[in-house]
N, C-alpha and C positions, 0 to 999 in steps of 0.2 A: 546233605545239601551243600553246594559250593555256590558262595557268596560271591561276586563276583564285584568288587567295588572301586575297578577303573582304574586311572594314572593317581598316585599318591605321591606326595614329596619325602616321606620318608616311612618305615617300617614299622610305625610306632602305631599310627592309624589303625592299620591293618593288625594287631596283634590287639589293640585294644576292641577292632569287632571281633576278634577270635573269644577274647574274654565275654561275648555275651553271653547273658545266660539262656542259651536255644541249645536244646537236648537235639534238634535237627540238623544246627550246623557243624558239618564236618570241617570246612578249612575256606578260606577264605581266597580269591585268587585276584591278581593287584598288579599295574605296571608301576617300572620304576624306574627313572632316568640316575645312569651313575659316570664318574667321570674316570678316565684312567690317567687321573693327574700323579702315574710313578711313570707313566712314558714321556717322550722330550716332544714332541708334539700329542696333546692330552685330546682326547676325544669322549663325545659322548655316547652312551650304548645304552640301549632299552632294555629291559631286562623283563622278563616275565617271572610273576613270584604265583607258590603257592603253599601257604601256612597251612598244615592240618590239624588236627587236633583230636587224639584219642581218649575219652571221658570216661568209655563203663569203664574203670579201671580203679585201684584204688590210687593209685601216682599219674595224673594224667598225663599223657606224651606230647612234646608237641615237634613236627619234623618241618619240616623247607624243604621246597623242592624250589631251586630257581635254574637258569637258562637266558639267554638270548629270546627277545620277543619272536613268537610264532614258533617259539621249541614246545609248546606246552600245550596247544591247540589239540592234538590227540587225548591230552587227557581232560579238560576241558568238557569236551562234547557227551560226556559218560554222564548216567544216571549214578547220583551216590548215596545209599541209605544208612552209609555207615563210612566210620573209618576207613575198615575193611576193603572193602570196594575202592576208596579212593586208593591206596595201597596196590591192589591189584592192576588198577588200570595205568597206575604208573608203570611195573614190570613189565605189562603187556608192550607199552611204548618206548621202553629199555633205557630208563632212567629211574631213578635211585635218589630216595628223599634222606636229606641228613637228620638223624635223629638226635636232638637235641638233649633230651634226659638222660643220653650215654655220652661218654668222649666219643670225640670227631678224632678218628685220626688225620695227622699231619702229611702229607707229602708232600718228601721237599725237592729243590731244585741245586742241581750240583752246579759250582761257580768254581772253574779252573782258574787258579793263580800261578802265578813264576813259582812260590814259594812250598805248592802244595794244591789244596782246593776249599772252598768252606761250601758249607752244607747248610745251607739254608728250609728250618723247616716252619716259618713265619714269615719269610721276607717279600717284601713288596715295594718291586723296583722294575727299572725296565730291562735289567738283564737277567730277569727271573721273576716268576710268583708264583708261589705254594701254592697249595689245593687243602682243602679242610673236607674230608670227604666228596662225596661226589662237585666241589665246585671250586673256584677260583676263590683262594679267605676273602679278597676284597670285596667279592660277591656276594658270600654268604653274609660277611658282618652288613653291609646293606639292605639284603633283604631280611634278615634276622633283628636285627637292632638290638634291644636293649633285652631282646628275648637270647640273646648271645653273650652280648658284653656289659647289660648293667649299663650302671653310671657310666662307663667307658666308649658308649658308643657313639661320640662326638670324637672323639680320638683318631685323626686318618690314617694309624695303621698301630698296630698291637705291639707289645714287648715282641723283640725278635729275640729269637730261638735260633741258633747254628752252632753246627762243629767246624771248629779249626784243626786241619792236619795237613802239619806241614810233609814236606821230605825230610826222609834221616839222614839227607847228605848237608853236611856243615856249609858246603858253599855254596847250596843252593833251596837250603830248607829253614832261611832266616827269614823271619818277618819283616817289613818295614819297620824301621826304628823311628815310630810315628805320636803323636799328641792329637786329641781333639778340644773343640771348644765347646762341644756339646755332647755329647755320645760319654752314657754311663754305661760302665761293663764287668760284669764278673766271669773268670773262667774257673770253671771246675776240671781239673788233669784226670785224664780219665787212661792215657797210655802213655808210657816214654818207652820209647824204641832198643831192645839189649844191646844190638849192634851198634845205634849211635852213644848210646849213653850205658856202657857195661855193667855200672854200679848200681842203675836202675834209680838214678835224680838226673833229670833236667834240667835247666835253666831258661830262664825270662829275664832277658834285660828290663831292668824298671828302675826309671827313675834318672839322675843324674849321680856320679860320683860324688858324695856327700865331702870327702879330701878334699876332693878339687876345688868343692864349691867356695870353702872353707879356705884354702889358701889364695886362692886367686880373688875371690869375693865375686860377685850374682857379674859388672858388669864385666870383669875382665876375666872371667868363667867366661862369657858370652864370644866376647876377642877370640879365645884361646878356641873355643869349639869352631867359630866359623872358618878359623885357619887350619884349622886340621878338615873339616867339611870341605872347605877350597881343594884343597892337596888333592883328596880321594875324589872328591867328584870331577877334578879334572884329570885323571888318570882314569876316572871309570867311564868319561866321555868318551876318550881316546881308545879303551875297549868298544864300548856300546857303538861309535862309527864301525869300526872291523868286523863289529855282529852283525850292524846294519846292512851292509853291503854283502855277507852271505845271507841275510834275508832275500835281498833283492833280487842274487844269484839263484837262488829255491825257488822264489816265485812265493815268497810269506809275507804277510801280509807285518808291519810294521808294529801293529799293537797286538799280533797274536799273541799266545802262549802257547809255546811248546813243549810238548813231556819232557821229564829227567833226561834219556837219554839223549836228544837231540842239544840240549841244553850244556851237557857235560861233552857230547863232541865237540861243539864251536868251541868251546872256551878250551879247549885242547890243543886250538889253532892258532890260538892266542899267543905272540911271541912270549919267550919263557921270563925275560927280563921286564918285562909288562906285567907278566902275573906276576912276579918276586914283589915288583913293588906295590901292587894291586895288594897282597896282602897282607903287606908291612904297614900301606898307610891303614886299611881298615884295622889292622890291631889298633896303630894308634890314637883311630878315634872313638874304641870300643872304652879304652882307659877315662874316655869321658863320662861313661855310663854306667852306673850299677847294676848288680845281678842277684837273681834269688835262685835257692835248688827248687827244684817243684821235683816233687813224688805223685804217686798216683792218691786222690783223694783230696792233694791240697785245694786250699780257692785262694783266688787272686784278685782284688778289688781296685779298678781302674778307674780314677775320677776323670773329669775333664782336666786338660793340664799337664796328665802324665804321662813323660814317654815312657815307652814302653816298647819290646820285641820279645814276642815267644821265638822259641829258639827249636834247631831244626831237630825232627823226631820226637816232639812233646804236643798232643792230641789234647784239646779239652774241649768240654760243650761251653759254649757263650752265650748269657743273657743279656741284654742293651736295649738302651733306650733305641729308637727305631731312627736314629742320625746316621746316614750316609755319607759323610766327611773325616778327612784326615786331613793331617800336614806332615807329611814327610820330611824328618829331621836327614835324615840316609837311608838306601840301600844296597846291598852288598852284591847286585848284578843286576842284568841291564832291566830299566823301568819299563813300562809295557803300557802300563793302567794310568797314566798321566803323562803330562808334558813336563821333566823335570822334577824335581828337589823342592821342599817349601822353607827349608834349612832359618833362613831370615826371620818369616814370617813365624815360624814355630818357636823360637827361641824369642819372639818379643813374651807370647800368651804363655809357657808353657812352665809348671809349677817346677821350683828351684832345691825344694825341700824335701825329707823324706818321704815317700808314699807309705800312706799307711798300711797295716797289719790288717786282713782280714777279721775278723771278731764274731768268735759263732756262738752263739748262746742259745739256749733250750726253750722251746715255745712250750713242748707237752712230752712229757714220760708217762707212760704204763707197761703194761706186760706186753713185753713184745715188741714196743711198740715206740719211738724217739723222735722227734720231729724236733728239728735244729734251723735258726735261721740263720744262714751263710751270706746274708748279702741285706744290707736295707740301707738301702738307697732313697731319696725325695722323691722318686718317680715308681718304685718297684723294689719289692723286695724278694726274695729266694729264697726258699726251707725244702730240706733235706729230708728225706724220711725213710726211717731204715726199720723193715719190717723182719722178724723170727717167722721160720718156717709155720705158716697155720696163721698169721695175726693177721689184719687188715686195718686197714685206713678210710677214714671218709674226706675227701676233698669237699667242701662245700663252703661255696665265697660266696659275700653279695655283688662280683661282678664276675667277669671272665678271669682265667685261669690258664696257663699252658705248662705242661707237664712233661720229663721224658726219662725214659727206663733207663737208671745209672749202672745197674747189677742186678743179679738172678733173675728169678721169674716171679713175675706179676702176673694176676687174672689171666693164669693157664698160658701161659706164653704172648699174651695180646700185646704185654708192655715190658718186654725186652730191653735188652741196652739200647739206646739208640731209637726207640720208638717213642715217637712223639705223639700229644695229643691237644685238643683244642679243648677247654671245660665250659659250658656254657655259664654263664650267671645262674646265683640262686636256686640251684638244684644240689643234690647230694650225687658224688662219685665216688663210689666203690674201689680202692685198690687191697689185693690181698697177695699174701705172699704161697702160693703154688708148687713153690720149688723145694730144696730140700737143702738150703742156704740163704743167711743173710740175704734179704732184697734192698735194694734202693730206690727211692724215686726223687727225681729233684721239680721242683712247683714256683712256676713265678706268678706273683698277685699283683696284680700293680693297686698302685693309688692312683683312683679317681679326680681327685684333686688336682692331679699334675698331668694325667694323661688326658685329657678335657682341655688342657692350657694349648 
């Protein structure tokens, strides 16, 4: 039987009739008004949900099926005496319920930068949003609720999840040399490039030059950067017009980005004496900032405050609080993604001291079997777990969970480098090592506490 119990204001209702106790009801089916306040003009969308619920079992399942209102009316109309049948007449209608008692895998949305691209496989914005199996995350975490996220599902949008990879070309695979005010982040290196970096260590600008700080003092440290900032940003004006204007000549759009090559033509065009000093002055405002080697393996723990630039041909996975904000201290070619430098603004908020030391310490050792926390943050924390060919792991939180394949093979190839997954609340997840090699898996948990705030 399918319950059929109207417009609800949220998902909680409806999962709490799912929990009755009727050996008849299969799944429960429910409208649901959600908002897409990550676009610049937000609207609102009806959503058709339907909760199932698999009982003869000894673990019972419970799956989501949502959609756009009147997607769901063919399955709807079916007689259901069982799970079974609801299941079927989904397939016949060629939609596909997310099963909650397994990982969701992630799919994510590629986001081109000047410097590279990041990979978003959580993100929820207007120039992109994931999917959590068959659905859009922001849809499922609303029709799903607390049957998904726990305490976490007051939170309007989850730990993100993305890879950063730049280019290995040094002048054009630098990151923003940027500070936030809110935005927690850890990177895990997962490749540095042979060709850019021969010795196999990359580098991350982080931080400010602790010398400088020290000889000049915090405010005339400050003096000193915004005259070297002046110098380059008015030399990188004076480029970015000459870029501008073969834009115009193309017929390109002024905040596109264009691949490497087209990138390293223009600047080709570039008078030679314009580049000479183009790269004199960014030396000289590089001496303002400190640097770390990154290998593959290291993490890198980025509070609010800190500038920071990954550096070009160094690849890592990123966890973060889910803030969409920066303030560009510099960049080292033309901007795209904003109007301008926030140089001023960033050096009032932006911490003067050393950035800390990652600190990984042991959650759980057994055979086989190592789970390390890399990252614990107020908001979320990150543990590592490195499995021996044959052992496995159980992920089981009391809220949500996102997870993605560091090294070898996980659960027969399902979780790969690079594969992502969504954990629901409150269940047990199976990860086992498959392969015939060292596995990794990296797990972010958040706190409820703060993700609710």
């Amino acid at each position: 039987m399918l319950k059929e119990l109207g417009s609800l204001t949220n998902a909680d209702e409806a999962a709490a009739a799912l929990d009755a106790d009727d050996e008849d009801l299969t799944g429960v089916y429910f409208n649901l008004e959600v908002e897409n306040w990550w676009d610049p003009a937000p609207e609102t969308t009806v959503l058709d949900v339907i909760l199932g619920r698999e009982r003869d079992v000894r673990e019972p399942r419970t799956f989501c099926l949502v959609a756009e209102a009147g997607a769901l009316d063919g399955v709807r109309g079916n007689r259901f005496d069982n799970h079974t049948d609801l299941l079927l007449a989904c397939v016949r209608a060629g939609l596909t319920p997310v099963d909650l008692a397994k990982p969701i895998p992630l799919h994510p949305v590629t986001i081109p930068k000047p410097w590279g691209r990041e990979i978003w496989y959580s993100g929820i914005e207007a120039r992109g949003v994931a999917r959590a199996g068959s659905a859009p995350l922001p849809w499922l975490r609303a029709a799903a609720g607390k049957l998904l996220d726990g305490d976490c599902s007051s939170a309007r949008a989850p730990v993100l999840l993305k890879v950063l990879a730049p280019h290995p070309d040094p002048d054009f695979g630098e990151l923003y040399f940027e500070a936030h005010r809110e935005k927690t982040e850890v990177y895990v290196v997962t490749d540095v490039d042979p060709v850019a970096w021969p010795d196999g260590t990359g580098q991350i600008r982080l931080g400010f030059a602790p010398d400088r700080v020290s000889e000049l003092g915090e405010a005339g440290f400050k003096t000193a950067y915004l005259a070297a900032a002046d110098a380059y940003r008015a030399l990188r004006d004076e480029a970015d017009d000459l870029l501008a204007a073969q834009r115009r000549h193309l017929g390109i759009a002024v905040d596109a980005v264009v691949d490497l090559s087209t990138s390293r033509s223009w600047q080709a065009l570039l008078p030679q004496p314009l580049r000479d000093e183009l790269a004199a002055a960014r030396d000289t405002l590089a001496t303002f900032s400190d640097s770390r080697a990154l290998a593959p393996g290291d993490v890198v723990c980025v509070r609010p405050g800190t500038p920071h630039a990954l550096q070009h041909g160094v690849s890592v996975i990123e966890f973060q609080t889910p803030h969409y904000e920066r303030s560009i201290l510099s960049f080292s070619q033309q901007l795209v993604t904003q109007q301008g430098w926030d140089t001023e603004e960033a050096l009032g908020f932006a911490n003067f001291g050393v950035p800390e030391q990652a600190v990984v310490s042991t959650v759980s050792e057994s055979d086989g079997c190592l789970v390390e926390r890399i990252a614990d943050f107020e908001s979320f924390e990150v543990q590592r777990v490195s499995l021996e060919p044959g052992v496995g792991h159980v992920v089981a939180e009391a809220n949500y969970a996102i997870a993605i394949g560091l090294s070898g093979e996980i659960n027969q190839g399902n979780v790969d480098a690079r594969h992502a997954l969504y954990l629901a609340a409150d269940r047990p997840h199976r990860f086992g090592n498959t392969g015939g090699e060292t596995a990794r898996l990296l797990v972010a948990v958040p706190r409820p506490e703060a993700a609710s705030g």
